[in-house]
C-alpha positions as CSV (number, residue, x, y, z in Angstrom):
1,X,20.3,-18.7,4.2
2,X,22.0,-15.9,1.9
3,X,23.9,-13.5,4.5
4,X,22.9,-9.6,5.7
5,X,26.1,-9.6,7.6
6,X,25.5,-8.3,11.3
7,X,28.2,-6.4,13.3
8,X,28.8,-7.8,16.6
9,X,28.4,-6.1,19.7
10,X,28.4,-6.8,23.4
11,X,24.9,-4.6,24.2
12,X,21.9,-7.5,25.0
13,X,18.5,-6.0,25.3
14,X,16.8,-5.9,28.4
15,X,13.7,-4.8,30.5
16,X,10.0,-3.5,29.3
17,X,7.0,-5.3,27.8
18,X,7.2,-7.4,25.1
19,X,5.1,-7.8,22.2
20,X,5.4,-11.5,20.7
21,X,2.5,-11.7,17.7
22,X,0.8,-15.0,16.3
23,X,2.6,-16.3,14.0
24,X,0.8,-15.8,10.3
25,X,1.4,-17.6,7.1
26,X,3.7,-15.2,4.6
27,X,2.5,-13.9,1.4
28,X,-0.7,-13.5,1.9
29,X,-1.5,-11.5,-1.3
30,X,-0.5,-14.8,-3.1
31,X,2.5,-16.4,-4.0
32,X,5.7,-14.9,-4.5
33,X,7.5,-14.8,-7.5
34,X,11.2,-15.2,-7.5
35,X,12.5,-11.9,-7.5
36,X,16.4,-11.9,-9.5
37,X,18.3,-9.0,-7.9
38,X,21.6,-7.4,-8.6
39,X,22.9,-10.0,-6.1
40,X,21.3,-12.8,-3.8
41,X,19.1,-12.3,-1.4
42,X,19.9,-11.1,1.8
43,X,18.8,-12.1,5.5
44,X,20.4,-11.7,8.7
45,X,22.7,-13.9,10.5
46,X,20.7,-15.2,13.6
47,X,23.2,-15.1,16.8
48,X,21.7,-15.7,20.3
49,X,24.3,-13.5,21.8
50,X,25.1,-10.6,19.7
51,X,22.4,-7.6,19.0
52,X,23.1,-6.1,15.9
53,X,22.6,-1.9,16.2
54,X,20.9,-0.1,13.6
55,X,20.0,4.1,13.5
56,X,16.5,3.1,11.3
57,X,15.1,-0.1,10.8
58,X,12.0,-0.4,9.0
59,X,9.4,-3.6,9.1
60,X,8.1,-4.5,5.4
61,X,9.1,-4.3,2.3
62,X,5.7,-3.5,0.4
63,X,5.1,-0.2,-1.3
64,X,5.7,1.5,1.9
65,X,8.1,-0.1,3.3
66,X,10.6,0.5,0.4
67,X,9.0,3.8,-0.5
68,X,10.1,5.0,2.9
69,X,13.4,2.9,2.5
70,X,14.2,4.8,-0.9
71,X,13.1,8.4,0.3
72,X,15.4,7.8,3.3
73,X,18.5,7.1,0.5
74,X,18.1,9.8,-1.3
75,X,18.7,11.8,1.4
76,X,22.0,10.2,2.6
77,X,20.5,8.1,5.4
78,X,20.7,4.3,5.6
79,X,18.1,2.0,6.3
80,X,17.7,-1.8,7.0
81,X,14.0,-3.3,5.8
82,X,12.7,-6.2,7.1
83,X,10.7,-8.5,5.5
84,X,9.4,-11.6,6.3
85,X,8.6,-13.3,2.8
86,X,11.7,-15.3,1.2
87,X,11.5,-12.7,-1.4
88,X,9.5,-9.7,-2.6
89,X,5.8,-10.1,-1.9
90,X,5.1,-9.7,-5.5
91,X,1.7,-11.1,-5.2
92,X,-1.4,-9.2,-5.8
93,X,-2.7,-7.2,-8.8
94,X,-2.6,-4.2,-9.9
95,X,-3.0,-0.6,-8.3
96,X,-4.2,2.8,-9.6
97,X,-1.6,5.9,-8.9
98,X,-3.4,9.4,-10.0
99,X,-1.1,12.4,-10.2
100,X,-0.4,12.7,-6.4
101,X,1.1,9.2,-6.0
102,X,2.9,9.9,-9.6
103,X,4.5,13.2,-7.9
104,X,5.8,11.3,-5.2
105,X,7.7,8.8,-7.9
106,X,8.9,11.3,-9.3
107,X,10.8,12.5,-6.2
108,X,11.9,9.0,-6.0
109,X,13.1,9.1,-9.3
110,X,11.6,5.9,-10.5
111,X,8.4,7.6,-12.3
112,X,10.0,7.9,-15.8
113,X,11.0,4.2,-16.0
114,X,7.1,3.2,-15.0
115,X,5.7,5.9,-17.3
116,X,7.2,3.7,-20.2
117,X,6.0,0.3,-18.7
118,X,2.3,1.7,-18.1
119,X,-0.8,3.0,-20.2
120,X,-1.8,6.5,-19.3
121,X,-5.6,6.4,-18.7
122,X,-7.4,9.3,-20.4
123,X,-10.4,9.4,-18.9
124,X,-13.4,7.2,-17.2
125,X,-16.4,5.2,-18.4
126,X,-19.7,4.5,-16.2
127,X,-22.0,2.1,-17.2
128,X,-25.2,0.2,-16.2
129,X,-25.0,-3.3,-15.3
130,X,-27.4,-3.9,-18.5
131,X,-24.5,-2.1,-20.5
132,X,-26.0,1.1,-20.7
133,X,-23.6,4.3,-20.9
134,X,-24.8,6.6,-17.7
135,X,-21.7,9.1,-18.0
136,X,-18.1,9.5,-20.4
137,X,-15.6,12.0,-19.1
138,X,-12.1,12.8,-19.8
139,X,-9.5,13.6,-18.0
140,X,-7.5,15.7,-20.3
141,X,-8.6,19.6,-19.0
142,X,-7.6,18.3,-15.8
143,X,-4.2,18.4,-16.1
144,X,-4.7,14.7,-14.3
145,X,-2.0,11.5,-14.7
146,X,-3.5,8.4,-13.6
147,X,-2.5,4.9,-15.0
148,X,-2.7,1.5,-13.4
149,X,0.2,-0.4,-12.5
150,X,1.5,-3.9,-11.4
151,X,2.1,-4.3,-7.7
152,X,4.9,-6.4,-8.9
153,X,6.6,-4.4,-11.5
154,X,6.1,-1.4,-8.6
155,X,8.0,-3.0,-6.0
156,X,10.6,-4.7,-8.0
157,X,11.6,-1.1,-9.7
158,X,12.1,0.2,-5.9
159,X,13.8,-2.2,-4.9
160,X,16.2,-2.2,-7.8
161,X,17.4,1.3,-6.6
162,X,18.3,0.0,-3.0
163,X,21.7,-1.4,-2.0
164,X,21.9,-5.3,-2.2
165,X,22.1,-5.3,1.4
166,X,19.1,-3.2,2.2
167,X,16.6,-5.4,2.3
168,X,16.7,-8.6,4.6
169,X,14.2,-11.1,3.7
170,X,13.3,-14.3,6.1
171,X,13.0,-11.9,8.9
172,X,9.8,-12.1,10.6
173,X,9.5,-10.1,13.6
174,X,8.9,-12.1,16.6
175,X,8.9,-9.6,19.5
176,X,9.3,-5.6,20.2
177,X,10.2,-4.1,23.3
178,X,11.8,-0.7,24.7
179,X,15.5,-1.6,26.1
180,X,17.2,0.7,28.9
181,X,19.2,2.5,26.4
182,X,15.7,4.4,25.6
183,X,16.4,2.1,22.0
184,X,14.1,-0.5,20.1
185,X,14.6,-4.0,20.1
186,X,13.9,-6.0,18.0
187,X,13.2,-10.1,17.9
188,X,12.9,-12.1,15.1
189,X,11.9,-15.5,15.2
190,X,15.5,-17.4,13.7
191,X,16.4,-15.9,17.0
192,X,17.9,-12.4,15.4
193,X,18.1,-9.7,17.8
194,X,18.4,-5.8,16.6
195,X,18.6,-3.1,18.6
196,X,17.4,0.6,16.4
197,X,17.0,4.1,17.8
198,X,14.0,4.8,15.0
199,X,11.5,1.7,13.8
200,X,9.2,2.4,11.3
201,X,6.1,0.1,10.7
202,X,5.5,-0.4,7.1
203,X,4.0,-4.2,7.8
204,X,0.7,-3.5,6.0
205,X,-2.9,-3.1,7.1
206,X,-2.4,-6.4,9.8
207,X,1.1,-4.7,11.6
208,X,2.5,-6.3,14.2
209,X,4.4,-3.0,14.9
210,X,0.7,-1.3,15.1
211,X,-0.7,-3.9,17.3
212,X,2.5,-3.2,20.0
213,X,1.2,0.7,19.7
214,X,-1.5,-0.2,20.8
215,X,-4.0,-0.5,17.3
216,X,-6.9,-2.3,17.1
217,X,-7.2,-4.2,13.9
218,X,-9.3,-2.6,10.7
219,X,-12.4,-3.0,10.7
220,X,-14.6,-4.6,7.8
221,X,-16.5,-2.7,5.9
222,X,-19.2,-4.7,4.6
223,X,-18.0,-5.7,0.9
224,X,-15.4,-7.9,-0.7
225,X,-13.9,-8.1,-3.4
226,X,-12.4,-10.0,-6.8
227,X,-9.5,-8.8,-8.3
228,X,-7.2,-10.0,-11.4
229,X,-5.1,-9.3,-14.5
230,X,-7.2,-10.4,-17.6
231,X,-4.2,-11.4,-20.4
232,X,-3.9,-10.3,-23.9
233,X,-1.0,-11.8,-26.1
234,X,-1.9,-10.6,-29.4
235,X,-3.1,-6.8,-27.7
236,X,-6.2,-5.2,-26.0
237,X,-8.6,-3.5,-27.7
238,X,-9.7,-1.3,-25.0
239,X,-10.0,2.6,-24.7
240,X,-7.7,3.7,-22.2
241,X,-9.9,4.8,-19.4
242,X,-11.3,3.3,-16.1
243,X,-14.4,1.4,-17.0
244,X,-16.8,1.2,-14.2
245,X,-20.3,-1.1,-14.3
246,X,-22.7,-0.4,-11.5
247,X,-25.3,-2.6,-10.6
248,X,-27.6,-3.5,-7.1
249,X,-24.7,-4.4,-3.9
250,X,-22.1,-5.4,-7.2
251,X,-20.0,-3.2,-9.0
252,X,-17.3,-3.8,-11.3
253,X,-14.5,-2.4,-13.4
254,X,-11.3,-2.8,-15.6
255,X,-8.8,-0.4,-16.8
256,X,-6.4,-1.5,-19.2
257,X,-2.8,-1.4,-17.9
258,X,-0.1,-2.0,-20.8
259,X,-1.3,-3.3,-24.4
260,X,-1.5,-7.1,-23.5
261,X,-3.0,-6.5,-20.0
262,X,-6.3,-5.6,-18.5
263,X,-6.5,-5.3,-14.3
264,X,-10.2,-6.0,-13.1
265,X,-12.1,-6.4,-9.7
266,X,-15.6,-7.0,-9.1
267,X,-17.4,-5.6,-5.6
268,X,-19.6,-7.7,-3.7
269,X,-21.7,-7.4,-0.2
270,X,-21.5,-10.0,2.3
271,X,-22.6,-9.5,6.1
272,X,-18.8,-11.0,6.7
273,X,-15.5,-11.3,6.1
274,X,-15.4,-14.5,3.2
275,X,-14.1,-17.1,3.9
276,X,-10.7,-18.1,2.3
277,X,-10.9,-19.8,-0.7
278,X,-7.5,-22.1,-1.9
279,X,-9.1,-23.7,-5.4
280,X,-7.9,-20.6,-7.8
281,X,-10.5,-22.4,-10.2
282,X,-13.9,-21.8,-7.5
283,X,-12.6,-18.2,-7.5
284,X,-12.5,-17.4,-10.9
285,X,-16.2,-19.8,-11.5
286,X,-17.6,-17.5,-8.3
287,X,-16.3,-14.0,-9.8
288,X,-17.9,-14.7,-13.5
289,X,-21.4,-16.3,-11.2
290,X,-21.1,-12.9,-10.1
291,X,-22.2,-10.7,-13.5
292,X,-22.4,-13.6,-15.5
293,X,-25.1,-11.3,-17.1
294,X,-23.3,-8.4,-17.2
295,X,-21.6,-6.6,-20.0
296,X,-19.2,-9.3,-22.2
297,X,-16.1,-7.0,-22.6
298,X,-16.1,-7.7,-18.8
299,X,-16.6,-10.9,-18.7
300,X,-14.3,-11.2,-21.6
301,X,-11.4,-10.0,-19.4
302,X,-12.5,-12.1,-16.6
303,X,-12.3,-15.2,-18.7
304,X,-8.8,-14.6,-19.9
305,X,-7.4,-14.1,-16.2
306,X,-5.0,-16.9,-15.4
307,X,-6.4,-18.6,-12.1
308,X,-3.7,-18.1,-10.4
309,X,-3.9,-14.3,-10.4
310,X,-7.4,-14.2,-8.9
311,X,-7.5,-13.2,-5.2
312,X,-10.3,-12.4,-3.0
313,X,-10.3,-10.1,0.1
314,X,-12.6,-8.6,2.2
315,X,-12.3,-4.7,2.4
316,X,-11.1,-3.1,5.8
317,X,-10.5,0.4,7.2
318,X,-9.4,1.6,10.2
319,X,-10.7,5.7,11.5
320,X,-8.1,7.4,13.3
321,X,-10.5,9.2,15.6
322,X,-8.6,12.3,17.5
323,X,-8.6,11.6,21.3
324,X,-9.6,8.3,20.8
325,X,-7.0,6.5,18.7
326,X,-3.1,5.6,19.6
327,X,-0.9,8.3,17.9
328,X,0.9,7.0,14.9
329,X,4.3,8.1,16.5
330,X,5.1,7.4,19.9
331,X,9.5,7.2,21.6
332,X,11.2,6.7,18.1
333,X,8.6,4.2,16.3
334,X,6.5,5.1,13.6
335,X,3.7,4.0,11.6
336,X,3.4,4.7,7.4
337,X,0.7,3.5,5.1
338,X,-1.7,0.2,6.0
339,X,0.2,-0.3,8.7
340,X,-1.2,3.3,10.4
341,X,-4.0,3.8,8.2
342,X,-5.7,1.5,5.6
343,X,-8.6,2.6,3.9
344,X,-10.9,0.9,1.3
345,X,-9.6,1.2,-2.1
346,X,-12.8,3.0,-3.5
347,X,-10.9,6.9,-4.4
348,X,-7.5,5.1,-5.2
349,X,-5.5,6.3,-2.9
350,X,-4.4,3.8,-0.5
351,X,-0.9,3.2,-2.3
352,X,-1.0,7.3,-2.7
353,X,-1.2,7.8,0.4
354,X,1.8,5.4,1.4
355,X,3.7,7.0,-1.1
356,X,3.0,10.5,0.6
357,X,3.7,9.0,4.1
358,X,7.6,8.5,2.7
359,X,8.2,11.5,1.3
360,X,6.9,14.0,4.4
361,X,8.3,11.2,7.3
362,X,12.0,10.9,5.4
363,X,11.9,14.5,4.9
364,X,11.3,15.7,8.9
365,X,13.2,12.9,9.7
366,X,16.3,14.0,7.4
367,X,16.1,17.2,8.7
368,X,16.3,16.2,13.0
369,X,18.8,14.5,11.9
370,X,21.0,17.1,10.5
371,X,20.6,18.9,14.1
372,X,21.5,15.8,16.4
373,X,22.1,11.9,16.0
374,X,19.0,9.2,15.9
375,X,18.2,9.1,20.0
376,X,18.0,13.0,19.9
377,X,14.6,14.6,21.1
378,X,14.2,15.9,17.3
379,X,13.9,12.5,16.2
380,X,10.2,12.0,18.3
381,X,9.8,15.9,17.4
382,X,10.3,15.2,14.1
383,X,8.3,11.7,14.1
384,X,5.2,13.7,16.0
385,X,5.2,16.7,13.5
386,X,5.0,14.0,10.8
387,X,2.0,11.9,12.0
388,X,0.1,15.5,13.0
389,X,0.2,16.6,9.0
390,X,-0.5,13.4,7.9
391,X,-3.2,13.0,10.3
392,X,-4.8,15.9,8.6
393,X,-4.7,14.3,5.3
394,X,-5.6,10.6,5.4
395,X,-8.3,10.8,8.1
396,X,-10.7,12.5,6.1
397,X,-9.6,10.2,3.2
398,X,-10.2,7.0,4.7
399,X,-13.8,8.2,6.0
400,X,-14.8,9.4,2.4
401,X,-13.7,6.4,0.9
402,X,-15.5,4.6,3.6
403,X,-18.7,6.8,2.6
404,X,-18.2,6.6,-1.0
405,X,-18.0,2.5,-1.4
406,X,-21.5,2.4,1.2
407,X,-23.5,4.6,-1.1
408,X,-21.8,2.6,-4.4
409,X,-22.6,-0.5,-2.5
410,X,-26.9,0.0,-2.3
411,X,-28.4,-2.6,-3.2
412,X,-31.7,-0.9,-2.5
413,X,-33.9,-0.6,-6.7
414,X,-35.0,3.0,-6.0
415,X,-32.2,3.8,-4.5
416,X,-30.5,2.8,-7.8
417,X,-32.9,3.9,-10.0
418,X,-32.3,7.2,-9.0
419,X,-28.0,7.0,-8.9
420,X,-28.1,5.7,-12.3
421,X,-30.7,7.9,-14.2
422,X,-30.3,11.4,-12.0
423,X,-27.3,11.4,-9.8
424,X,-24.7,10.2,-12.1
425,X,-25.9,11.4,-15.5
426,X,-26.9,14.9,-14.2
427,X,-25.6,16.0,-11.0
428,X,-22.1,14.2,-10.8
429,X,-18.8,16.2,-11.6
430,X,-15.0,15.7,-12.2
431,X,-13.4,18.2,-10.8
432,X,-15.1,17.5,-7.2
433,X,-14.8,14.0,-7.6
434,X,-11.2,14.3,-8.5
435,X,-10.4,17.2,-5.9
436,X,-8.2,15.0,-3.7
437,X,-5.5,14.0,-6.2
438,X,-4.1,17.4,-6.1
439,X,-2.7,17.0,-2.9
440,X,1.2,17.9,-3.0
441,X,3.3,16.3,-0.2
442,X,6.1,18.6,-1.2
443,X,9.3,18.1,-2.4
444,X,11.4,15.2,-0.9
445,X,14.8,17.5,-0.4
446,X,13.8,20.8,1.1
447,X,15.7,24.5,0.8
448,X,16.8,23.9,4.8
449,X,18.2,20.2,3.9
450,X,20.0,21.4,0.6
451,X,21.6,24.3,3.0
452,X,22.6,21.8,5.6
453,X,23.9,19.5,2.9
């Protein structure tokens, strides 16, 4: 094991309930690939007697995890991330950011160097499963940014701007519990024992840290789906907008990402969660059974996916009912994106939302801190102030996304009829549709932080 070099110190965690989750394979968007940093990878030295004493620990190092990691930098306050792969979790496909999610890379200062990596989509194409055009709009008068953009190359660019120490990777949390110092401990399973005053869940849509909160686990939704990255070597041909295909309980779509790649998916009912599937070649045969009469420039893409980049996954949510549901903040730990909230992916904004998360928790966080140390009672202020306006934002998200995938999802002929020859050709508009991307989370450094600075 590469070294994440812990300090030593006599304080041994003690007392309260403790949380020890099943242990679950790594990487479960797919394989990782190897990830070359500025140096080697990092991971903690396991000792069974030290406890090595951090201000903020975070658990995961997906989009939110190092999201949060990197808002936290750029405002002068250091971070160590978790994460239980040997290396990035690079696996998975693609996501779509629309202007809100762009605005928060920007304040990251890593939007400029994906800009020149990633199409710009200009608008979005609805079709009929026969092929027939049902409605063309652009997104030019909207003053809108959306593009589509490899989990991979995302992650990998925020991690770049980290420390080569921030990130420890073999580290799979073991056990959580509240020591006597009021502090967090932490467990990992080489034996690794931290002790942090703020832990922030960022351990995806299956968190153990939301399970020791007390979460139940997402429920599914109904659907599944296919997703993968069609390749072009010699360039794609494609218009640069989303193309959507409806049909009855199956809907589809691609949106070119860069000139020699195209990300796809392809939405299916099923009463449950699918089973998983190892044989990358049954998945790709299953996906192209699915609309194997459907439009070629889909199945075109489909075909020129390698294997390996297929995954299927059944679609979860979770609704964060007031009075009813844990609080996402509770004695200095802290929930941000799928860990607190995962939604279905049907508005896009499942990654925005994660990004948003980083921005408004490192800013309140940044600015207790500048008016006591981590333990302070402006921490939990701070951590409860961000979960209420967040609160406000992504629950009626995840419940609209919810709505919007059941009513894409009929599978009912009249039903259909009706969506594709009145409701979208007549009665469906941008600006509505679009309303929620223009969200601003604010700005990551504030007029108060820059004073205190």
């Amino acid at each position: 094991m590469a070294a994440c070099i812990a300090r030593p110190s006599p304080f041994a965690p003690s007392g309260g309930t403790v949380f020890r989750p099943r242990r679950s394979a790594a990487n479960r968007g797919g394989s990782p690939r190897n990830y070359a940093r500025r140096s080697s990878l990092v991971r903690v030295v396991a000792s069974s007697q030290d406890v090595r004493k951090e201000n903020v620990v975070i658990v995961g190092a997906g989009i939110a995890g190092l999201a949060t990691a990197l808002a936290l930098q750029r405002l002068g306050i250091r971070s160590l991330v978790l994460e239980q792969g040997e290396s990035l979790r690079t696996g998975g496909t693609s996501l779509t950011l629309f202007k809100n999610g762009w605005k928060v890379l920007d304040e990251l200062g890593v939007a400029d160097s994906l800009r020149s990596q990633f199409t710009e989509i200009q608008g979005m194409v609805i079709k009929s499963e026969e092929g027939r055009e049902l409605r063309n709009f652009d997104f030019q008068h909207l003053g809108q940014e959306v593009r589509g953009v490899e989990r991979r190359v995302l992650l990998e660019t925020m991690a770049s701007q980290l420390p080569s120490d921030a990130v420890c990777y073999a580290s799979r949390l073991q056990a959580i519990h509240k020591n006597h110092m009021g502090e967090t401990s932490l467990e990992l399973e080489d034996g690794t024992r931290l002790a942090t005053k703020v832990l922030i869940g960022c351990d995806g849509a299956r968190s153990s840290v939301a399970k020791w909160m007390g979460f139940s686990k997402p429920s599914y939704v109904g659907h599944s789906a296919y997703r993968g990255l069609g390749m072009y070597p010699n360039g794609q041909l494609f218009n640069p907008k989303v193309h959507y295909i409806y049909g009855r309980g199956l809907r589809a779509g691609y949106v070119p990402l860069s000139p020699m790649k195209v990300y796809w998916f392809i939405c299916f009912n099923s009463p449950s969660p699918v089973p998983k599937v190892k044989d990358p070649l049954l998945l790709k045969k299953e996906a192209l059974d699915l609309v194997k009469n459907w439009p070629g420039e889909l199945l075109d893409v489909i075909e020129r996916t390698p294997e390996d980049t297929i995954v299927r996954t059944p679609l979860a949510d979770r609704w964060l009912w007031p009075l009813i549901s844990p609080q996402g903040s509770s004695d200095g730990v802290v929930l941000v994106g799928d860990a607190w909230h995962p939604m279905t992916p049907n508005l896009g904004q499942g990654a925005c939302c994660a990004l948003e998360d980083s921005i408004v928790l490192a800013r309140k966080l940044a600015s207790a801190l500048a008016h006591g140390d981590a333990g302070s009672a402006h921490v939990n202020e701070a951590l409860q102030a961000y979960t209420n306006e967040r609160w406000r934002r992504i629950f009626p998200l995840t419940l609209r996304a919810n709505l919007v995938g059941s009513l894409l999802q009929w599978e009912n002929q009249v039903v259909c009829a009706i969506r594709n020859n009145i409701v979208i050709p007549k009665l469906v508009k941008l600006e509505p549709l679009l309303e929620h991307t223009n969200y601003d989370c604010g700005p990551l450094q504030t007029t108060e932080g820059l004073n205190a600075g």
